[in-house]
DRENVEX-613619 format. One record per residue (C-alpha): x, y, z; residue number from 1; residue in three letters. Coordinates in steps of 0.5 Angstrom, whole numbers, always signed. Example, Ala and Ser with C-alpha at 12.3 -4.5 7.8 and 13.67 -1.06 7.14 Angstrom:
<nodes>
{node {+25, -9, +16}, 1, "ALA"}
{node {+27, -2, +14}, 2, "SER"}
</nodes>
This chain:
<nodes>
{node {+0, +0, +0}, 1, "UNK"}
{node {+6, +6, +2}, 2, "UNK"}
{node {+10, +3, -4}, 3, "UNK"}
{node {+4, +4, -9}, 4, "UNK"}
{node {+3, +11, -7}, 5, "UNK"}
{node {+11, +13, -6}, 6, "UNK"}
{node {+11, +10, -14}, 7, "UNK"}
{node {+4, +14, -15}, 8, "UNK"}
{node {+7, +20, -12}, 9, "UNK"}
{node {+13, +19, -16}, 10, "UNK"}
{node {+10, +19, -22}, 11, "UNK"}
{node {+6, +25, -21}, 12, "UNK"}
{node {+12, +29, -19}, 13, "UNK"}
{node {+16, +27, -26}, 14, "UNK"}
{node {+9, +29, -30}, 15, "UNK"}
{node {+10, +35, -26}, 16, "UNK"}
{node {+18, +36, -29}, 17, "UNK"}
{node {+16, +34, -36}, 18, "UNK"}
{node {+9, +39, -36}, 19, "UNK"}
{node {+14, +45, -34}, 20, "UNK"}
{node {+20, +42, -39}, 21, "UNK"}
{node {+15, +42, -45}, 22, "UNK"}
{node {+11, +48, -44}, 23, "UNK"}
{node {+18, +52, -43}, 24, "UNK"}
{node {+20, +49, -50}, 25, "UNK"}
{node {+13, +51, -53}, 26, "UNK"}
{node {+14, +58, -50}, 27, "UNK"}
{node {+20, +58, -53}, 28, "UNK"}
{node {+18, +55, -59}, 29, "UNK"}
{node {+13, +61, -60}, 30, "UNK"}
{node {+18, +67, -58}, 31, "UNK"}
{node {+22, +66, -65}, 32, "UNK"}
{node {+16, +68, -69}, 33, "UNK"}
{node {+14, +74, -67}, 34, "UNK"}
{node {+21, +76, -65}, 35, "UNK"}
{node {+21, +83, -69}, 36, "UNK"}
{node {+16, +86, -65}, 37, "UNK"}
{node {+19, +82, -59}, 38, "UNK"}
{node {+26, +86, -60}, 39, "UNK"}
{node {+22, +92, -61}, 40, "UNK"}
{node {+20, +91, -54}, 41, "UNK"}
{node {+26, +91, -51}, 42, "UNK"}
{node {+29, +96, -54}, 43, "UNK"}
{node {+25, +100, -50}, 44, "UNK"}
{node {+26, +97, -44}, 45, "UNK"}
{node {+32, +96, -44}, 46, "UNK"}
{node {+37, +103, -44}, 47, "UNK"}
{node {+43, +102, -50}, 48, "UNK"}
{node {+47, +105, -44}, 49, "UNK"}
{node {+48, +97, -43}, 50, "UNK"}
{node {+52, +92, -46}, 51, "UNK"}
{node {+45, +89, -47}, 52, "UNK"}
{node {+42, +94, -49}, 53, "UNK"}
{node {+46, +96, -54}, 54, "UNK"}
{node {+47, +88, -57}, 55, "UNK"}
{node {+40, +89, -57}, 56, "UNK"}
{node {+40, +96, -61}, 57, "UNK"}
{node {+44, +92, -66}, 58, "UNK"}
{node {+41, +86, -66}, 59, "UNK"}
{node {+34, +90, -68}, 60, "UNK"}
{node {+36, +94, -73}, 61, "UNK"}
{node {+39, +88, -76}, 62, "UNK"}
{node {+32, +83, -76}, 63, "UNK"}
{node {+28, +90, -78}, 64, "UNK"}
{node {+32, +91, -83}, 65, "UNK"}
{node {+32, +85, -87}, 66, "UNK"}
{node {+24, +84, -86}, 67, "UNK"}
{node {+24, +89, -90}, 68, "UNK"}
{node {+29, +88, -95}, 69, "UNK"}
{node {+29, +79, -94}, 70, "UNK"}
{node {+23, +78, -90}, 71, "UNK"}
{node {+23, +71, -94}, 72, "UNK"}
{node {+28, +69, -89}, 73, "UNK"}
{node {+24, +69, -82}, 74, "UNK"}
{node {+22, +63, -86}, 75, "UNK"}
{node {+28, +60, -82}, 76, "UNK"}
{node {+25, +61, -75}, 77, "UNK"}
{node {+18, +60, -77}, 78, "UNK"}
{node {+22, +53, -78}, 79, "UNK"}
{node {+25, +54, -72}, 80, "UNK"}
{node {+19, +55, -67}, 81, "UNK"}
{node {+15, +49, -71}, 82, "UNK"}
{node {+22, +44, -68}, 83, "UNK"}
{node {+21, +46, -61}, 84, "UNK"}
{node {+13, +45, -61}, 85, "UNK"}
{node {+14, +38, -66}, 86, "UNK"}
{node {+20, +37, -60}, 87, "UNK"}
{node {+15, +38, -54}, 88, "UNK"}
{node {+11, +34, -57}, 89, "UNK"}
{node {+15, +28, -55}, 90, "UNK"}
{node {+15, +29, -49}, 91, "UNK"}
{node {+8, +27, -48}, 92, "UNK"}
{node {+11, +19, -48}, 93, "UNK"}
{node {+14, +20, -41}, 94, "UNK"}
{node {+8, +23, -39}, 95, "UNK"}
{node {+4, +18, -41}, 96, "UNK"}
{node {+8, +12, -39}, 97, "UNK"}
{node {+15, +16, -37}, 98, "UNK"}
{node {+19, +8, -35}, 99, "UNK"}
{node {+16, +6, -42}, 100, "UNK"}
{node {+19, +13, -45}, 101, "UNK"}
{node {+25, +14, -41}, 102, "UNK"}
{node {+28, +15, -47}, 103, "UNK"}
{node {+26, +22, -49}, 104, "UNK"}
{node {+28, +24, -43}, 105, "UNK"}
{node {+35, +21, -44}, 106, "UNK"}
{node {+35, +24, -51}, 107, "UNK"}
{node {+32, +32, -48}, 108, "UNK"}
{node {+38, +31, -42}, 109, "UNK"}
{node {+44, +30, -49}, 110, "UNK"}
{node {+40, +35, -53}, 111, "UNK"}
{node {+40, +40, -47}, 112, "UNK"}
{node {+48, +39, -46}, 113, "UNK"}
{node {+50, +40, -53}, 114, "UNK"}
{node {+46, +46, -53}, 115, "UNK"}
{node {+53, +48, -48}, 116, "UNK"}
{node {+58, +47, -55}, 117, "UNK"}
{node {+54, +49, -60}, 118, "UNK"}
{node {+53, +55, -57}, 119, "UNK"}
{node {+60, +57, -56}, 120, "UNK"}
{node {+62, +54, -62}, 121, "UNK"}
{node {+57, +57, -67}, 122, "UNK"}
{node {+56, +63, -64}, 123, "UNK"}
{node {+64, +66, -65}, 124, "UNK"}
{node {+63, +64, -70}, 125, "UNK"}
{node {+57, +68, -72}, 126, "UNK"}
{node {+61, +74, -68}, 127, "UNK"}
{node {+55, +74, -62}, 128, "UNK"}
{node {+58, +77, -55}, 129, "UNK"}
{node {+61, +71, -51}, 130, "UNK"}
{node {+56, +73, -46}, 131, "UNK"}
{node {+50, +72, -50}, 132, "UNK"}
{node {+54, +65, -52}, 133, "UNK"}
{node {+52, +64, -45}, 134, "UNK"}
{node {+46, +66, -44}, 135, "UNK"}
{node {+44, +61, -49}, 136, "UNK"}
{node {+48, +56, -46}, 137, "UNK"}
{node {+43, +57, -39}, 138, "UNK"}
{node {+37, +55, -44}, 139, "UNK"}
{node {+41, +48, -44}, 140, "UNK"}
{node {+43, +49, -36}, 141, "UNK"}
{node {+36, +51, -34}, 142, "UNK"}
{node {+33, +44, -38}, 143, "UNK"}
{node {+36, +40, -35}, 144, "UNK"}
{node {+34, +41, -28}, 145, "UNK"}
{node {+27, +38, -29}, 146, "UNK"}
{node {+31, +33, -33}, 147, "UNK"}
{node {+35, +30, -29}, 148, "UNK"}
{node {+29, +31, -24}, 149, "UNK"}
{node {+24, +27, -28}, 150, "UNK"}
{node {+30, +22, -31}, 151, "UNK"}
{node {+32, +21, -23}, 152, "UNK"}
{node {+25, +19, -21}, 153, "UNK"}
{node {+24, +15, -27}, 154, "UNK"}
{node {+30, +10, -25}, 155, "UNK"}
{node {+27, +9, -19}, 156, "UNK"}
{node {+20, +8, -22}, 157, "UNK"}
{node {+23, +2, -26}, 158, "UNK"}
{node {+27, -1, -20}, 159, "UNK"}
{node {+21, -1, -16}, 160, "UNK"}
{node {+18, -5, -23}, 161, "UNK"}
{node {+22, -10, -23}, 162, "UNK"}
{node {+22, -11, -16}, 163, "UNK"}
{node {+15, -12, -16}, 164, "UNK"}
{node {+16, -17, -23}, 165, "UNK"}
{node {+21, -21, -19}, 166, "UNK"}
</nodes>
């Protein structure tokens, strides 16, 4: 009876990690598509007295100026944030089944700590500000933390399976 309820309690805990990670992933998902408008908004929050808000100033110019000239390119993150939804809805397994679908959450934790590379190796190279480059690897960092939460739970949900098994 107390092991059926740990095991209920445990999965309940690992469908509340996963509901937070893939509603964060469709969030982000969805801000790539209006991000002319986003930009515009923070630009006036944020002073270009800054680093941050003269990156942002340079960044904004840049995403206006190629909406009018090349709007035809903001296709790319329209496909950008159709990725992150079709991604999110992976993760629906594992709140379904999450022993059954360990693999998910596997394949979200490596997805999360390649975010930290690439990140650092495209961004020199796309000469973004080593700073930025590590506010994007906080994506990666940020995202594992209920991971590894629901990944840690779901071991021991599958242990206890076993054992009930035997």
């Amino acid at each position: 009876m107390q092991s059926t309820f740990r095991i209920e309690k445990m999965k309940k805990q690992v469908r509340l990690c996963l509901y937070f990670f893939l509603v964060m992933l469709l969030i982000s998902g969805l801000t790539a598509i209006p991000l002319q408008w986003e930009l515009s908004i923070a630009t006036r929050f944020i002073s270009d007295d800054t680093a941050i808000g003269q990156w942002l100033a340079q960044v904004y110019l840049a995403i206006k100026e190629t909406g009018q000239q090349h709007p035809f390119l903001f296709y790319g993150y329209d496909w950008l944030a159709f990725a992150h939804i079709v991604l999110a809805f992976l993760f629906i397994g594992p709140i379904k089944d999450p022993v059954r679908n360990k693999w998910v959450v596997e394949f979200g934790i490596y997805a999360c700590l390649l975010i930290i590379p690439f990140a650092l190796v495209a961004g020199h190279f796309r000469g973004i500000p080593f700073w930025w480059r590590l506010i994007d690897c906080s994506f990666g960092i940020i995202g594992l933390i209920p991971l590894f939460a629901s990944y840690s739970r779901i071991v021991k949900l599958e242990l206890s399976q076993e054992k009930e098994a035997i």
